[in-house]
C-alpha positions as CSV (number, residue, x, y, z in Angstrom):
1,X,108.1,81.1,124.4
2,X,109.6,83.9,124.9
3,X,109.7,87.7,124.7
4,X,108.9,87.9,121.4
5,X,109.3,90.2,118.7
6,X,109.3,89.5,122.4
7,X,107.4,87.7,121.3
8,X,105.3,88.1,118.0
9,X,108.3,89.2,118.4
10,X,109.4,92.2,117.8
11,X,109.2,91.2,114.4
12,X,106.0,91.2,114.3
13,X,106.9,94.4,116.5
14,X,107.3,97.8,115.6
15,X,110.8,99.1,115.9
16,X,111.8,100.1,119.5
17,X,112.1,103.6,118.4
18,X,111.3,106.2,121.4
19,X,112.0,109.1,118.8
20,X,109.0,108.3,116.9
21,X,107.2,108.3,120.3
22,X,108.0,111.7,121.3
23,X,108.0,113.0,118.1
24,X,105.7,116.2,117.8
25,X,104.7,116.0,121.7
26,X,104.1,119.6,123.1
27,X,106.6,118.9,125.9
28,X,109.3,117.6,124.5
29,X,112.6,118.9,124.1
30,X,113.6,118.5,120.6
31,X,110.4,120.9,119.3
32,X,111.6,123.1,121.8
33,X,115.2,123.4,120.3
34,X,114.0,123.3,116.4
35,X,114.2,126.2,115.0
36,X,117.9,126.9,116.7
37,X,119.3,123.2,116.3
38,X,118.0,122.2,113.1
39,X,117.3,125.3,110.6
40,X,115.7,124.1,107.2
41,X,115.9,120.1,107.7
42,X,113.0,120.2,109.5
43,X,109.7,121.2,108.5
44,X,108.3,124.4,110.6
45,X,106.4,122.4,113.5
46,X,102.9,122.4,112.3
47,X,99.8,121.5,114.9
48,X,98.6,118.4,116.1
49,X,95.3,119.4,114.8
50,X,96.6,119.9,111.2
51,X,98.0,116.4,111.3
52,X,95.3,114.3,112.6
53,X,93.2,113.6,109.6
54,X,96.1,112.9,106.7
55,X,95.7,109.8,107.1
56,X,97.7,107.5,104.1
57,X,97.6,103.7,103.5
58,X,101.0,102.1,105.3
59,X,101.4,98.7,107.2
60,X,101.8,97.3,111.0
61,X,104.9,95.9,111.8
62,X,102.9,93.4,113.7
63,X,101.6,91.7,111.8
64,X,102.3,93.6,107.9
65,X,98.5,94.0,107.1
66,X,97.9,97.3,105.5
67,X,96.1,100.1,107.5
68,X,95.5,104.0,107.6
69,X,97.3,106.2,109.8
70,X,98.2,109.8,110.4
71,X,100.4,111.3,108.0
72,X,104.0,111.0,109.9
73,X,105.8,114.4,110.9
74,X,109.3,114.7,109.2
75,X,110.8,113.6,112.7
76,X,109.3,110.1,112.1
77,X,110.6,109.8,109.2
78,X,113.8,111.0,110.2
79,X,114.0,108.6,112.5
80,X,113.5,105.1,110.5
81,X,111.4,105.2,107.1
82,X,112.7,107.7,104.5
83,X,110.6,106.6,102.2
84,X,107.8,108.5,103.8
85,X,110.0,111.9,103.2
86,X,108.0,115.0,102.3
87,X,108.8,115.9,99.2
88,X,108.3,119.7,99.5
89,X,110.3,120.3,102.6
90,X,113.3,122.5,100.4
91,X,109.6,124.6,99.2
92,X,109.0,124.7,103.6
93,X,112.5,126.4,104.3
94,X,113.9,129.8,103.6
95,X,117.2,130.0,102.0
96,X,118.9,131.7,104.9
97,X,117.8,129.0,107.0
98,X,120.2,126.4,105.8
99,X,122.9,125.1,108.4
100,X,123.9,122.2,106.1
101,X,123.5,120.3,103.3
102,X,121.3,116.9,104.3
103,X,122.6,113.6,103.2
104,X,119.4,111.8,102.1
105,X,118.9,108.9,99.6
106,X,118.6,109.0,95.7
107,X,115.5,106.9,95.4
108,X,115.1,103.4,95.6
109,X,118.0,103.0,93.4
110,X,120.8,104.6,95.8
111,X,123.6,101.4,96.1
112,X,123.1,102.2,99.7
113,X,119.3,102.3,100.3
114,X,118.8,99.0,102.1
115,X,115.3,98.4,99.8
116,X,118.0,98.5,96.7
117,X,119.5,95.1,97.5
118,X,118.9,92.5,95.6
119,X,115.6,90.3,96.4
120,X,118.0,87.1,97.1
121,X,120.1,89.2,99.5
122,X,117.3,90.3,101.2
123,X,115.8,86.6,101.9
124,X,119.2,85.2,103.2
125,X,119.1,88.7,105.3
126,X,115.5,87.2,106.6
127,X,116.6,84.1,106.5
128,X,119.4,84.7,109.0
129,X,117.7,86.4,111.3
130,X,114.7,83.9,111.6
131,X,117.1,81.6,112.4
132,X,118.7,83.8,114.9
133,X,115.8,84.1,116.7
134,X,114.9,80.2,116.8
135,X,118.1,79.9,118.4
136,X,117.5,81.9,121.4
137,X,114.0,80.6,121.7
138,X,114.8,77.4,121.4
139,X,117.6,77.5,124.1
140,X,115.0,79.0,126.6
141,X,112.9,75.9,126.8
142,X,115.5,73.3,126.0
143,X,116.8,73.9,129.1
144,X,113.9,72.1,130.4
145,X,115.2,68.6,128.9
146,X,118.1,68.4,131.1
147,X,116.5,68.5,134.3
148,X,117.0,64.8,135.3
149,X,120.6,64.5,134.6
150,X,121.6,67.5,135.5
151,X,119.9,67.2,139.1
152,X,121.5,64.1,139.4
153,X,125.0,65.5,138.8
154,X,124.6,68.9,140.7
155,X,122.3,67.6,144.1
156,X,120.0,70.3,143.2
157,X,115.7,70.1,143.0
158,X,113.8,70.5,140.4
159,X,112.8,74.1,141.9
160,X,115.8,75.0,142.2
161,X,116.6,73.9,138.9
162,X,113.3,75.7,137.6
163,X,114.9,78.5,138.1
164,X,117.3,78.3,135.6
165,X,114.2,78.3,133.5
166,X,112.5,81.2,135.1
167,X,115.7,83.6,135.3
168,X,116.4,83.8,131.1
169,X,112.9,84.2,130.9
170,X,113.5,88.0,133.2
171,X,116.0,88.0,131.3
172,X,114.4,88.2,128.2
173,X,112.0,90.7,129.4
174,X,114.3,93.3,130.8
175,X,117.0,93.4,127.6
176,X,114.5,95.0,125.6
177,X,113.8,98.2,127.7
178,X,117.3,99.0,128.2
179,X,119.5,98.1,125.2
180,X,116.7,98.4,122.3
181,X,116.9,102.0,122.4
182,X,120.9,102.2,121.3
183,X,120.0,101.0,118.3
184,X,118.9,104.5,117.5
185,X,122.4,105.6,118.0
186,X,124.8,102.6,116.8
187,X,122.7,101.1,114.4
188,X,121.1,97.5,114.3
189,X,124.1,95.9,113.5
190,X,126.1,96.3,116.6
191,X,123.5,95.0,118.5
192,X,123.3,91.9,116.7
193,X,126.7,91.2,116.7
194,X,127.6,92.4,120.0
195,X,124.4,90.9,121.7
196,X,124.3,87.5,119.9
197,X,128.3,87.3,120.6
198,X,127.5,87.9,123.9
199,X,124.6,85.1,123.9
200,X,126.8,82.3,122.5
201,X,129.4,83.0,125.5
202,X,127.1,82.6,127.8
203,X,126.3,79.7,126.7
204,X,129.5,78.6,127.6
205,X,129.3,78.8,131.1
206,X,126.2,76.4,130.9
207,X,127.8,73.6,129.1
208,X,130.8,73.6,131.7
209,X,128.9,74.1,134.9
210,X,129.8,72.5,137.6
211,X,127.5,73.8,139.9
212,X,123.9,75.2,140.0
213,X,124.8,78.4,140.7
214,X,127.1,79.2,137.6
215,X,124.1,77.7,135.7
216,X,121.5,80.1,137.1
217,X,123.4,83.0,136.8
218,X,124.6,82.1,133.5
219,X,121.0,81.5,132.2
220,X,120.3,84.8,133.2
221,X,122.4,86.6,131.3
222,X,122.0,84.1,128.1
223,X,118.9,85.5,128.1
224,X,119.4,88.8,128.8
225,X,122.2,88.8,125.5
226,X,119.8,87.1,123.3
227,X,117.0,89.2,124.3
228,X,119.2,92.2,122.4
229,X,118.9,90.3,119.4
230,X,115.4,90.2,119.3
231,X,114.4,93.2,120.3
232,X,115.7,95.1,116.8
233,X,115.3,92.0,114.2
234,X,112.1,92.6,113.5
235,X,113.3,96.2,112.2
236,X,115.8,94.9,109.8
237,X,112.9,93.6,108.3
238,X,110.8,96.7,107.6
239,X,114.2,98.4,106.3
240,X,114.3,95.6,103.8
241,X,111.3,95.4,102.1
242,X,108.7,98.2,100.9
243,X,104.8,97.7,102.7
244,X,103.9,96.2,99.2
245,X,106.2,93.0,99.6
246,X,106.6,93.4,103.7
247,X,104.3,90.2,104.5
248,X,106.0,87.3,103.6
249,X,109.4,87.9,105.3
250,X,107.2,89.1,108.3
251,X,105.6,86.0,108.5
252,X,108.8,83.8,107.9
253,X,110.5,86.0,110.9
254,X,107.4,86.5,113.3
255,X,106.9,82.9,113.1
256,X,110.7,81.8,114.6
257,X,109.9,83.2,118.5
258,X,106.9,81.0,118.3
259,X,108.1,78.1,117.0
260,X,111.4,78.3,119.1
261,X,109.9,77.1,122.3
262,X,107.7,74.1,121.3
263,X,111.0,72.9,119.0
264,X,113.4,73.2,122.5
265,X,111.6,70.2,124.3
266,X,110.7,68.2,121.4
267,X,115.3,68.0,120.5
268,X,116.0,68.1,124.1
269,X,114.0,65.0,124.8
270,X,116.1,63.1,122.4
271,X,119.1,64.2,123.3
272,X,119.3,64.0,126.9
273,X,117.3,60.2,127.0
274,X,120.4,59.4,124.5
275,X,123.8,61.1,125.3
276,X,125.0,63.4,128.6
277,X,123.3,66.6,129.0
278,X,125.9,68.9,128.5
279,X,125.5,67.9,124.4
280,X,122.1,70.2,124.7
281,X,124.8,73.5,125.3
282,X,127.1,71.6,122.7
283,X,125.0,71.5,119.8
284,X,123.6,75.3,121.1
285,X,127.1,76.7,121.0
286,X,127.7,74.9,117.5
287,X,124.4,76.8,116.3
288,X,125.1,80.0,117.7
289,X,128.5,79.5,116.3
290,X,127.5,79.1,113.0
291,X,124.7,81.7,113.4
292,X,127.6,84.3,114.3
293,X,129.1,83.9,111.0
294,X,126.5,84.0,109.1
295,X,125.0,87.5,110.6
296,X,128.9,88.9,110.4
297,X,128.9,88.1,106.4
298,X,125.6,88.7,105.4
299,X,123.8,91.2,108.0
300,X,124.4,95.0,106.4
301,X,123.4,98.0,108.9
302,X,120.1,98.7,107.4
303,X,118.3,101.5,109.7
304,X,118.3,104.0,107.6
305,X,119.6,106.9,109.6
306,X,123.0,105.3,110.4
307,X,123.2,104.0,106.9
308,X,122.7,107.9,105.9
309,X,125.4,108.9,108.6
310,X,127.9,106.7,107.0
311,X,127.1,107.9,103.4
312,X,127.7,111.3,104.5
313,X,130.9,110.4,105.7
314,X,131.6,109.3,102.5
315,X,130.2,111.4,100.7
316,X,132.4,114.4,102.9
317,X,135.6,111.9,101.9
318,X,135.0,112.4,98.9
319,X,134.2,116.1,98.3
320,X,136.2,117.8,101.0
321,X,133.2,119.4,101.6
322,X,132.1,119.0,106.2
323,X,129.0,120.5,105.8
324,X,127.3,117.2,104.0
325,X,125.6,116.1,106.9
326,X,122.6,113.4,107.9
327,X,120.0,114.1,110.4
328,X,121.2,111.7,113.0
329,X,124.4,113.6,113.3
330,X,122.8,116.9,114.4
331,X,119.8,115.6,116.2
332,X,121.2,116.1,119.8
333,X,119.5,112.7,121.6
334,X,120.8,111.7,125.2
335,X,121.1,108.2,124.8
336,X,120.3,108.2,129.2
337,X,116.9,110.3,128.4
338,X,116.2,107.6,126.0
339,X,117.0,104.5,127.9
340,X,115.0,106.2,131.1
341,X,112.1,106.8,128.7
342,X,112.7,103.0,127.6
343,X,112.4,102.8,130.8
344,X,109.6,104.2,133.0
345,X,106.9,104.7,130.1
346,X,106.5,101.4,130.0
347,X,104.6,101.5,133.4
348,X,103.1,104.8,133.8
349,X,100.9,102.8,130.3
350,X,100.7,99.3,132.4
351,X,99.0,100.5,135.5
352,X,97.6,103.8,134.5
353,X,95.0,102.8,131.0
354,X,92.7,100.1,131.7
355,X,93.3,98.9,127.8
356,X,96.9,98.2,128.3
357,X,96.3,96.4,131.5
358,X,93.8,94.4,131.0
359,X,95.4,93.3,127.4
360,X,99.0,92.8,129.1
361,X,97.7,90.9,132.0
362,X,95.6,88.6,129.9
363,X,99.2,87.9,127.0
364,X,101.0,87.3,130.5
365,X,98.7,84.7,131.3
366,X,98.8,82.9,128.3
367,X,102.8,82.8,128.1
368,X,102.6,82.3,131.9
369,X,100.8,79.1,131.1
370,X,102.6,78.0,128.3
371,X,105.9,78.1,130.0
372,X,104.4,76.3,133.0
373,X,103.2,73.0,130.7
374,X,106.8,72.9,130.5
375,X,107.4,71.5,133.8
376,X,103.5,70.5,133.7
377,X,103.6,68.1,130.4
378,X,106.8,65.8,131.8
379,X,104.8,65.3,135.0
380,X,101.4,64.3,133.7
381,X,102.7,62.7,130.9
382,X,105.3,59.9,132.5
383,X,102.8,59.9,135.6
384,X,99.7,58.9,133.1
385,X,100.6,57.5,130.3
386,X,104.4,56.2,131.6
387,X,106.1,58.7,129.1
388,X,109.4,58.0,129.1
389,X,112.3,61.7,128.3
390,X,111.7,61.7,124.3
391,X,108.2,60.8,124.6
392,X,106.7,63.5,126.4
393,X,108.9,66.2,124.9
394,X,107.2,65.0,121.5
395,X,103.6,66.1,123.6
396,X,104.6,69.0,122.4
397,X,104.1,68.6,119.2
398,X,100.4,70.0,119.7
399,X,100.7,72.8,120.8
400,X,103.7,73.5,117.7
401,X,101.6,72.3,115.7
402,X,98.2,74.3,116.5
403,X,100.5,77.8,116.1
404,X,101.9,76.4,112.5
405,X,98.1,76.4,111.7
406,X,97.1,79.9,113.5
407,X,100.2,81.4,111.6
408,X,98.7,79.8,108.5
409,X,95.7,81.2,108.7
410,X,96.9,85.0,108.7
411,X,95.2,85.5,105.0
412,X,91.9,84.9,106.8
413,X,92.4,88.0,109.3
414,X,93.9,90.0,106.7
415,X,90.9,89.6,104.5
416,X,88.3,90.5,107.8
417,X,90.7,93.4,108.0
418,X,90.4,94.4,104.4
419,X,86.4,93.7,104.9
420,X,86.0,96.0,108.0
421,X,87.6,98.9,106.2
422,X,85.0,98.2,103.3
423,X,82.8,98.7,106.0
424,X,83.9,101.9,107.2
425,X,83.8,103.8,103.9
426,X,80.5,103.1,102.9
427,X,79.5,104.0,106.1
428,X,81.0,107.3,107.1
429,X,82.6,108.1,103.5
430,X,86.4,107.6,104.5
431,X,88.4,104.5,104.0
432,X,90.2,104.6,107.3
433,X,91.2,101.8,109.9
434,X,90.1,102.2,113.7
435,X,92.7,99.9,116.3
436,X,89.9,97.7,116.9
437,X,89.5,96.3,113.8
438,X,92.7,94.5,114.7
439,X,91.2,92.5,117.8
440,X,88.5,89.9,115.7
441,X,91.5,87.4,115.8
442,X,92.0,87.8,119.3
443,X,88.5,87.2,120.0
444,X,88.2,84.1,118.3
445,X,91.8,83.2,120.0
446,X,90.3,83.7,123.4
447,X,87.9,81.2,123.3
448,X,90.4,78.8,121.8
449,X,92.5,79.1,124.5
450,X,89.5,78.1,127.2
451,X,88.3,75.5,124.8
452,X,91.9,74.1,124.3
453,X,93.0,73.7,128.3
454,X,89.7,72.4,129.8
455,X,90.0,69.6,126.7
456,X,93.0,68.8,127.7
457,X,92.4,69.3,131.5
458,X,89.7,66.4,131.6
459,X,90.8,64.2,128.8
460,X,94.4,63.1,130.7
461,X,93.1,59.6,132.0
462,X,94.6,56.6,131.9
463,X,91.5,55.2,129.7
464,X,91.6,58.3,127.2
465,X,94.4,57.7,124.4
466,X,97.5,60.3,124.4
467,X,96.7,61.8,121.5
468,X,93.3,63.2,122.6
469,X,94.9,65.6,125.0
470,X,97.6,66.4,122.5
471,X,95.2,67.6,120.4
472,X,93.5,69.8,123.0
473,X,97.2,71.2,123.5
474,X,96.6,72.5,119.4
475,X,93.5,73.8,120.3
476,X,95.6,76.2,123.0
477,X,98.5,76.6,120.9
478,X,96.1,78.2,117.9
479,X,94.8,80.3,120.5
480,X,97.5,81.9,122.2
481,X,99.2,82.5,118.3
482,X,96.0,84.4,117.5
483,X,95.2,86.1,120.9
484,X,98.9,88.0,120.6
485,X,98.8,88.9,117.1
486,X,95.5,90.8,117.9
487,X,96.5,92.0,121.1
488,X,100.1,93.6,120.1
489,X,98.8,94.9,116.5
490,X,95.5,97.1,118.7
491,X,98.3,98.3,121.4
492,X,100.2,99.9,118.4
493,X,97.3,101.6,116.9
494,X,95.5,102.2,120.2
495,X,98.4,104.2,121.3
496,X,100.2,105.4,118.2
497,X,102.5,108.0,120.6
498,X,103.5,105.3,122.3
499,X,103.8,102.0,120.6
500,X,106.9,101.1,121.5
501,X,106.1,101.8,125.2
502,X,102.9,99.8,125.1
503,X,104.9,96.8,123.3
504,X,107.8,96.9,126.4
505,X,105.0,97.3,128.6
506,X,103.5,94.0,127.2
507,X,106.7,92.6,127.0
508,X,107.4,93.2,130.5
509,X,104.1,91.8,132.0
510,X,104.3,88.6,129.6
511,X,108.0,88.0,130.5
512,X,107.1,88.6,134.4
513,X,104.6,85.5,134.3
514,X,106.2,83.3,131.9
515,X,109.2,83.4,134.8
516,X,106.5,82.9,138.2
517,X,104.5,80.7,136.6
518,X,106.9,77.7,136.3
519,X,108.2,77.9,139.6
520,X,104.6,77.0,141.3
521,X,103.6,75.1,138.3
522,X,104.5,71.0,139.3
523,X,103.2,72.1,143.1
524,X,100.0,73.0,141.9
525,X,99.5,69.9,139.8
526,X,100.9,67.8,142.7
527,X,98.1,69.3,145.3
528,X,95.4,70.0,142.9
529,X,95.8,67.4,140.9
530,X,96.1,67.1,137.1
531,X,93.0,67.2,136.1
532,X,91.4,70.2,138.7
533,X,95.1,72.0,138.3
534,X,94.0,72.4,134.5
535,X,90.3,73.4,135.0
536,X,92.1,76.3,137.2
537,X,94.3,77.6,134.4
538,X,91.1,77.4,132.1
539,X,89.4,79.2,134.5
540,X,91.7,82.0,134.2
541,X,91.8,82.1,130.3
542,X,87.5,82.3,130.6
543,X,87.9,85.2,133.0
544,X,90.0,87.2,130.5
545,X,88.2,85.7,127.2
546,X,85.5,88.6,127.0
547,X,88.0,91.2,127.4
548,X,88.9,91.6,123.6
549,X,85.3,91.6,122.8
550,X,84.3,94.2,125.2
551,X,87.2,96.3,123.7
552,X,85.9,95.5,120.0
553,X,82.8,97.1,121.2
554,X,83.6,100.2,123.4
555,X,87.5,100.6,122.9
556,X,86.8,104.0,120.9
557,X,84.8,105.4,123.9
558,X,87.5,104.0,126.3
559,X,90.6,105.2,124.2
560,X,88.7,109.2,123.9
561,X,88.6,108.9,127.8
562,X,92.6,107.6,128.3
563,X,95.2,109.5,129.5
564,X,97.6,108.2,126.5
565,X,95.1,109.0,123.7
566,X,96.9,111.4,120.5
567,X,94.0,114.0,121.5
568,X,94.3,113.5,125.4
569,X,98.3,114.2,124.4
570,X,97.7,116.9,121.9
């Protein structure tokens, strides 16, 4: 499973959008030049302190439940929601303050607001997309089926060969940091077609190999193409639909990364125990193929500065008139100062808050252990039970299964959610929504985790029937599902500043393990044995089980004391 929107994925992520990071920090250089650069589009830069408590209802792109949140400054909303426009900015400006005349949309109604298309176009839009992002999930861990005849063919181990695996998985990780940030200056679309165009020709490579070589280095960057993909989708959704009618499509998209992976093994199996190997690449290339098409015709641009950019083109076409002009064409961004920041923010939040870490290192454990049962399952299945290819790629099944029930059960959080903000205002007056009130599903996910690998750690005998592991596999696969959704929704309203950089930062760590752990995964299992190998990983997931808990409990003190905090920054 991969980096998801990453990997709740960046669907269920917020938009990669380093603007809104920065916006309104004391240091940054585009306060600094406002007054000169930008004249009456821009609201006089008011204090942090007169900010903090407008709060107004909106929604996570995590995971679309509603919550409060500061009012955002007119550079947020420059920069990817103009619905949330001030509506007395003209009242804000003097009259000889005006440079030019902003491009902004009529409403709703405006033919080129993307929340104006029809509701059908908007589902094949989702529709698309979701599908998009199965594919490149899906060819990360279908890999995995080929192992035996593609060995056989090449000369090469199944380490070596593991590392096909392990390399689209970095792969996956890195893409984010570095190309999700151009979408603020080209718009989604390019990246989808250019990245997923880019994904289906390294496919190529993989179908044709004729070494191991071309198909390690052509995983890589496979993975590093499709990664592209992923890392804006998730936005195209929240241009789409308003926060009323946002949590449907979320939950069709959010749920593809997740189901991507458990799908690749389960095809796979039956493919490669029927026909050559290669047909795994052939039928990937005739998806992506298809998939190409279909986000060519039916994909718009839809991030609502570039769609503003090209209506004031137009709308200059048209009158004659050069000084119709949209934000993004006088904001002055250096796309290398945003890539860096893309870059190195990421892991000043990693190592330097405890929050972050802790959370990041127990997600990359989980994904970590998840991508190692891929080279885990064929092995204790066909030793155990005499599994044949097929067979054990349906074990998979439980664990697909047990995240189409945690997905499911998203009305349950969302109610808890809605209760704890019931809570709040009777208690201190004010309907407002603290980050931890987003970790209760992670904390029952914890424990589901632990409960689901020691099940299936000391239930793989000979004596037990197949299916009672399998369903201890569900029992981990419900966890993990819950445990992210959690985990990514508390690191974007723990560290509102820097949402994107905590996401990247999670992304990074989860991608990091998912590669490592696969390449110790079948020794450990061979000198620990199956059942003791298991009990390990369990032991792991208990260690790191308490921590959302403990964060439910004193992550207000903890976020007042971190470096990262909107106060610490203010």
């Amino acid at each position: 499973m991969p980096d998801l929107p990453t990997f709740y994925p960046q669907a269920l992520m917020p938009e990669k959008d380093n603007s809104r990071e920065t916006a309104g920090r004391p240091d940054g250089d585009l306060v600094a030049n406002t007054t000169q650069q930008y004249n009456d589009h821009l609201i006089p830069v008011q204090s942090h302190a007169s900010r903090r408590n407008h709060l107004q209802p909106t929604r996570s792109y995590v995971d679309s439940h509603s919550y409060y949140s500061r009012r955002p400054s007119d550079d947020e909303v420059r920069d990817g929601d103009s619905d949330r426009r001030p509506e007395s900015k003209e009242d804000l400006s003097s009259p000889d303050e005006k440079a030019y005349k902003e491009v902004t949309f009529d409403g709703h109604d405006d033919p080129m607001n993307p929340k104006s298309l029809p509701t059908w176009r908007k589902w094949s839009i989702v529709l698309v997309l979701a599908c998009g992002s199965l594919c490149v999930t899906f060819t990360s861990s279908a890999y995995t089926s080929t192992y035996e005849q593609m060995n056989a063919e090449f000369g090469s181990s199944v380490i070596v060969a593991t590392l096909g695996l392990s390399l689209f998985v970095f792969g996956l990780g890195l893409s984010p940091m570095l190309l999700g940030p151009l979408s603020e200056f080209y718009g989604r679309r390019p990246i989808y077609i250019v990245g997923f165009s880019m994904f289906l020709i390294w496919v190529i490579p993989s179908a044709v190999a004729q070494n191991i070589q071309t198909m390690l280095i052509a995983r890589f960057l496979d993975g590093f193409s499709g990664s592209a993909f992923l890392s804006v989708a998730g936005g195209t959704v929240g241009d789409l639909f308003t926060k009323e009618t946002l949590a449907a499509p979320m939950m069709i998209y959010s749920a593809a990364p997740f189901l991507g992976p458990g799908i690749g093994p389960i095809v796979g199996g039956f493919v490669n125990y029927n026909i050559n190997w290669r047909w795994t690449y052939y039928l990937i290339l005739i998806w992506a193929g298809i998939e190409l098409v279909a986000i060519a015709l039916l994909v718009p641009e839809t991030y609502a500065p570039v769609v503003l950019r090209n209506k004031a083109r137009k709308k200059r076409a048209e009158t004659g008139d050069d000084s119709w002009k949209a934000n993004i064409e006088v904001t002055e961004k250096s796309i290398l100062k945003t890539v860096a920041l893309s870059l190195y923010r990421p892991f000043l939040l990693l190592f330097l808050d405890p929050m972050c870490f802790s959370l990041c290192l127990f997600s990359a454990i989980l994904l970590g252990i998840l991508y190692l049962f891929f080279g885990a399952f064929p092995l204790v299945f066909s030793t155990v039970y005499g599994f044949n290819l097929w067979q054990y790629g349906l074990g998979f099944l439980g664990i697909l299964v047990g995240m189409l029930i945690a997905i499911a059960s998203d009305p349950i959080w969302h109610y808890l959610y809605i209760h704890q903000l019931d809570v709040h205002e009777r208690k201190y007056g004010e309907r407002a929504s603290e980050p931890e009130y987003r970790l209760p599903s992670s904390i029952v996910g914890a424990w589901f985790c632990v409960v689901g690998l020691f099940w299936f750690g000391w239930t793989i005998y000979p004596s037990v029937h197949w299916i009672v592991p399998i369903i201890g596999t569900s029992f981990f696969g419900i966890g993990i599902i819950l445990t992210y959704v959690g985990i990514f929704t508390f690191l974007v309203e723990a560290f509102p500043l820097y949402a994107a950089s905590a996401l990247s930062a999670n992304s990074f760590a989860r991608s990091s393990f998912a590669g490592a752990f696969p390449l110790f995964g079948r020794q450990m299992y061979n000198t620990l044995g199956f059942h003791w190998a298991t009990t390990l990983l369990g032991c792991l997931t208990l260690v790191m089980a308490p921590f959302p808990y403990l964060f439910y409990v004193y992550g207000k003190r903890l976020r007042a004391k971190s470096r990262f905090s909107p106060e610490k920054v203010e």
